[in-house]
N, C-alpha and C positions, 0 to 999 in steps of 0.2 A: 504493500500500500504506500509505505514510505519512499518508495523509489520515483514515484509521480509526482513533480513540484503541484500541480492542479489538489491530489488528494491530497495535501497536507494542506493547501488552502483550503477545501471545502471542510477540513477536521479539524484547524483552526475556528471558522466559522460556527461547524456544530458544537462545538465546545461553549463559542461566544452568545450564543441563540440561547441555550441551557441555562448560562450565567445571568442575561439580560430579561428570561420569564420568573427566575429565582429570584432577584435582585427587584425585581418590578416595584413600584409601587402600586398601580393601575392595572384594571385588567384587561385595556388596549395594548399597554406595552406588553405587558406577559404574553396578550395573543402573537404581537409581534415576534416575540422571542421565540414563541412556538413553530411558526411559520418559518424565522430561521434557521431552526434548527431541521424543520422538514424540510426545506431546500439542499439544506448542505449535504443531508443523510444518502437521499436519491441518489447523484452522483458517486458515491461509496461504494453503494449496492451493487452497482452495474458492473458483470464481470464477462467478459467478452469472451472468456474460454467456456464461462458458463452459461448454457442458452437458458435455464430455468432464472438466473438473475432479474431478466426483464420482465417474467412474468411476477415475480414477486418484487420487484421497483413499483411494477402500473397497481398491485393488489395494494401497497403498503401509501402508495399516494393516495388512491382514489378515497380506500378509508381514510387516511389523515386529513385529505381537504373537507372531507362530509363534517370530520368532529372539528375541523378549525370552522368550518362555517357554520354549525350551532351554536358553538361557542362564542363565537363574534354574535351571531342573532341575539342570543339569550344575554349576554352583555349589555349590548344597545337595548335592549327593550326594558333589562332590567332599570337604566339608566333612566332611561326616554319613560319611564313609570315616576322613579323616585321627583324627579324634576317636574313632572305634571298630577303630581299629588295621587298618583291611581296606587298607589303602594301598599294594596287594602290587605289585612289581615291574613285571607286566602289567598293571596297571592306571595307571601311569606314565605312558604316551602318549595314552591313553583320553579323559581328562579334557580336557587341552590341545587334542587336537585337536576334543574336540566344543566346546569355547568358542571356536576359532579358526574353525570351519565357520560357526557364530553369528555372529562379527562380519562374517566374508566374506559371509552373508546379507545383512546388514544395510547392511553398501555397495554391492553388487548386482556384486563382482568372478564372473567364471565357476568354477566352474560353476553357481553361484547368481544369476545373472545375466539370470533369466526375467521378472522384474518390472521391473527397470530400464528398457528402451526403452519400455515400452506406458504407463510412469507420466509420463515423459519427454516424451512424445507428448501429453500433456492440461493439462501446465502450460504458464505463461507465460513469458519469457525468465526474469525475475526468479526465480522458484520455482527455475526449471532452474537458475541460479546456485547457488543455497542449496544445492539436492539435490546440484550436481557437487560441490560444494566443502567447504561448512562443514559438513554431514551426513557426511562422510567425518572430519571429525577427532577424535571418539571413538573409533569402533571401529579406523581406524589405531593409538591412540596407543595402546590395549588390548591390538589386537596383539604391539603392539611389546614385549611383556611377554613374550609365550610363544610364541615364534619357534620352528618344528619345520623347519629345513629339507629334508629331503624331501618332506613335503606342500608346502611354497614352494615347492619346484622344479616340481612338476607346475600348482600353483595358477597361477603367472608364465609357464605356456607356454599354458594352459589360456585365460586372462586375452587374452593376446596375440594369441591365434589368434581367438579368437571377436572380439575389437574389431577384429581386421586386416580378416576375413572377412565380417562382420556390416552392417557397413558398405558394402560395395560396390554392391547392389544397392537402396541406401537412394535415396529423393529425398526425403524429410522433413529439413531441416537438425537437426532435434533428435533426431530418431535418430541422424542420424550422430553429433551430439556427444555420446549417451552412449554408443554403439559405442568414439567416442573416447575418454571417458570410462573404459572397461572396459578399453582399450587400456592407458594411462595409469596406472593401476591394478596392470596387471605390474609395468612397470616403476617403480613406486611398491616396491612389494613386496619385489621383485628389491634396489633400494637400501638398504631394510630390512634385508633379509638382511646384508649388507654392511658398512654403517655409518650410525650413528642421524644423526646431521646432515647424511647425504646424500641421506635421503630428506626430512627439512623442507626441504633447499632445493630438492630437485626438487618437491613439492609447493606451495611461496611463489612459485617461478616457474609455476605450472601455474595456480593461482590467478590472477594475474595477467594469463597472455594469456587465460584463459577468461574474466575477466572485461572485456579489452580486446575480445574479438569478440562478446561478448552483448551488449556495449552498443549497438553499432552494430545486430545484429541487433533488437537491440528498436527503436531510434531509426527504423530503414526499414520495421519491422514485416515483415520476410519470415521463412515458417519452411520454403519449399518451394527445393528449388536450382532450379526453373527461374525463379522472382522473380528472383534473382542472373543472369539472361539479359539484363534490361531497365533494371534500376536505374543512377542516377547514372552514365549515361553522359555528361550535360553537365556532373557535376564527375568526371575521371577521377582527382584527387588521391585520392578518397575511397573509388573502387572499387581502386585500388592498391592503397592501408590496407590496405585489409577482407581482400586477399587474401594479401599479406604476413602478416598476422597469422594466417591460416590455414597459410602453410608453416611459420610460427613454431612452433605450434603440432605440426605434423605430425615437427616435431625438422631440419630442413635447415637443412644451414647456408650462411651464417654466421648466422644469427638465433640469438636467444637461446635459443629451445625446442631447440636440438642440446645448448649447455651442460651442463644437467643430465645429460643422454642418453651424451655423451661422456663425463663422468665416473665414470656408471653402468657404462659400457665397459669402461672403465678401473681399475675398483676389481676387476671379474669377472676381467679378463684376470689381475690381481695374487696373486687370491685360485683360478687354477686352475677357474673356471666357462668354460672358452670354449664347449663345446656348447650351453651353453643362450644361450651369447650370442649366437654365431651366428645360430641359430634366433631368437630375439627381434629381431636387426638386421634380418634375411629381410622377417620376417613385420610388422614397422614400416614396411617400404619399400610397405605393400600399404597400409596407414593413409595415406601421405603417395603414394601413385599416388589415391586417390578424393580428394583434394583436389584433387591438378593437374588433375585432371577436371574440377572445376568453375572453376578461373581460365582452364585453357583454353578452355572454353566459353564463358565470361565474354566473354574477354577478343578470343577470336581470330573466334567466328562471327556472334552478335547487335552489332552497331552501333544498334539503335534501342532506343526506348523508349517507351511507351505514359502516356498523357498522366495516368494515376493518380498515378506516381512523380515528374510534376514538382511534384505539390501537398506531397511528404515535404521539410523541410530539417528538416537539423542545427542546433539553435541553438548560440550560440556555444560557453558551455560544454563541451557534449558534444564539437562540433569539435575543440577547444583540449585537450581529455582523449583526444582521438583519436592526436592528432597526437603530443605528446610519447608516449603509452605504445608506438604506433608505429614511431617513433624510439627508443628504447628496447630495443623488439625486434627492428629493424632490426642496430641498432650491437651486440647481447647481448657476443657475445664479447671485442672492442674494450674494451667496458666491462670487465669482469669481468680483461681482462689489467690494463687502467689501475689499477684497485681492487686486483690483485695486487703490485701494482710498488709502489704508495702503501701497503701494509699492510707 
């Protein structure tokens, strides 16, 4: 990507569109910042070896121009209300919830979650970073403005069920990670609800292992789970990694991806949500059963491997960024007590 003076402009730009809807005061400029960062993203996507790229470019615009163009409606009218006195009572939830339906569009939580896996399905690891991750921190931070919990409540079981579900009958690894993704996303929400620096830190860890498992995914090039049948079985340090960092991810512990997940628990239990917690722990045990799916397949049936995969190594770098972030999310909890004792 770095190798095109243009993408590092347009990555610049998406970076700058992100900062400038966070930063907003108004929510003309924050659309602005939106519409920025949808510009710059488009040019990224587009991969000329990949003919599926353009299809998920024209799928990823068409939905993002629909939710920037309710989002600007519902803006304006909510505006164009306050200033002509109509700003009646009933029309109080109206507003909020059509600019919260808008951003949930726009990160592809359910039930707006139609465009997500098939956009998912056409990029490259790296895109899929960007899209799980940094595309998600406007319309999060937006949200976090006009929180309606009722609609949360439904949106976080909604979320939960479709990523638990969605995913099981995947064998695409990048479906699965934006099923995971969507999954991720409840419980994003669900923290939100909650309290505002519970969900950046479950999001800075989620960050994190997603981008300790895309790396590797990209370095071995697999995007199919039956690739993970044959790979680096003559280095088994590496097939370990790769799948630890999947249970990480899936929230068991002790890895670190339970952390956030426990203290999401934890804040619910305090604050009187247990039913929806319940149901959210149920339906996460279905997210973290299609992964042990595939380590136990991994791990327990194929022994060999086909002579494509002995020509893929890790050079050092990536190795050495495997391994500590690895360890990292091996030891999560251990750490985070440490850091508590020293704070």
């Amino acid at each position: 990507m770095f190798k095109n003076s243009s993408k590092l402009l347009f990555l610049i730009t998406l970076i700058s569109g992100t900062l400038i809807a966070v930063s907003s005061n108004s929510w003309l400029s924050a659309w602005m910042g939106l519409e920025i960062n949808l510009l710059s993203f488009i040019p990224l996507m587009m991969n000329y070896n990949n003919l599926m790229s353009s299809e998920s470019s024209l799928k990823y615009f068409l939905t993002q121009a629909l939710a920037s163009t309710i989002l600007l409606f519902s803006v304006i009218l909510m505006m164009f209300s306050i200033n002509m006195n109509w700003y009646y009572e009933e029309f109080n939830m109206m507003y909020p919830m059509m600019i919260n339906s808008c951003l949930l569009l726009k990160m592809g939580a359910a039930p707006f979650h139609f465009w997500f896996p098939g956009v998912m399905e056409g990029l490259n690891w790296t895109n899929n970073f960007i899209l799980m991750t940094w595309q998600k921190i406007a319309p999060l931070t937006l949200i976090s403005y006009f929180i309606i919990p009722n609609l949360f409540s439904g949106i976080i079981f909604l979320s939960i069920l479709i990523g638990s579900l969605g995913g099981l009958n995947q064998t695409s690894l990048r479906k699965i990670m934006a099923f995971s993704s969507i999954n991720h996303l409840g419980w994003l929400l669900a923290a939100m609800m909650l309290n505002e620096n519970l969900w950046e830190f479950y999001f800075l860890v989620y960050i994190f292992l997603s981008f300790s498992i895309l790396v590797l995914f990209d370095s071995l090039k697999i995007f199919h789970v039956n690739q993970t049948f044959f790979i680096m079985n003559n280095n088994p340090l590496i097939k370990f990694l790769m799948f630890m960092l999947l249970l990480s991810l899936g929230g068991l512990p002790p890895f670190l991806g339970f952390v956030p997940k426990w203290l999401v628990i934890q804040f619910m239990t305090m604050n009187n949500h247990i039913l929806l917690m319940i149901i959210m722990v149920c339906l996460t045990l279905i997210t973290l059963y299609y992964y042990i799916r595939i380590c136990y397949a991994s791990f327990l049936i194929n022994y060999w491997e086909i002579n494509w995969f002995n020509k893929i190594q890790l050079n050092p770098f990536k190795l050495s960024l495997l391994l500590s972030f690895s360890f990292i999310s091996m030891t999560g909890i251990l750490l985070v007590n440490f850091l508590y004792l020293l704070i």
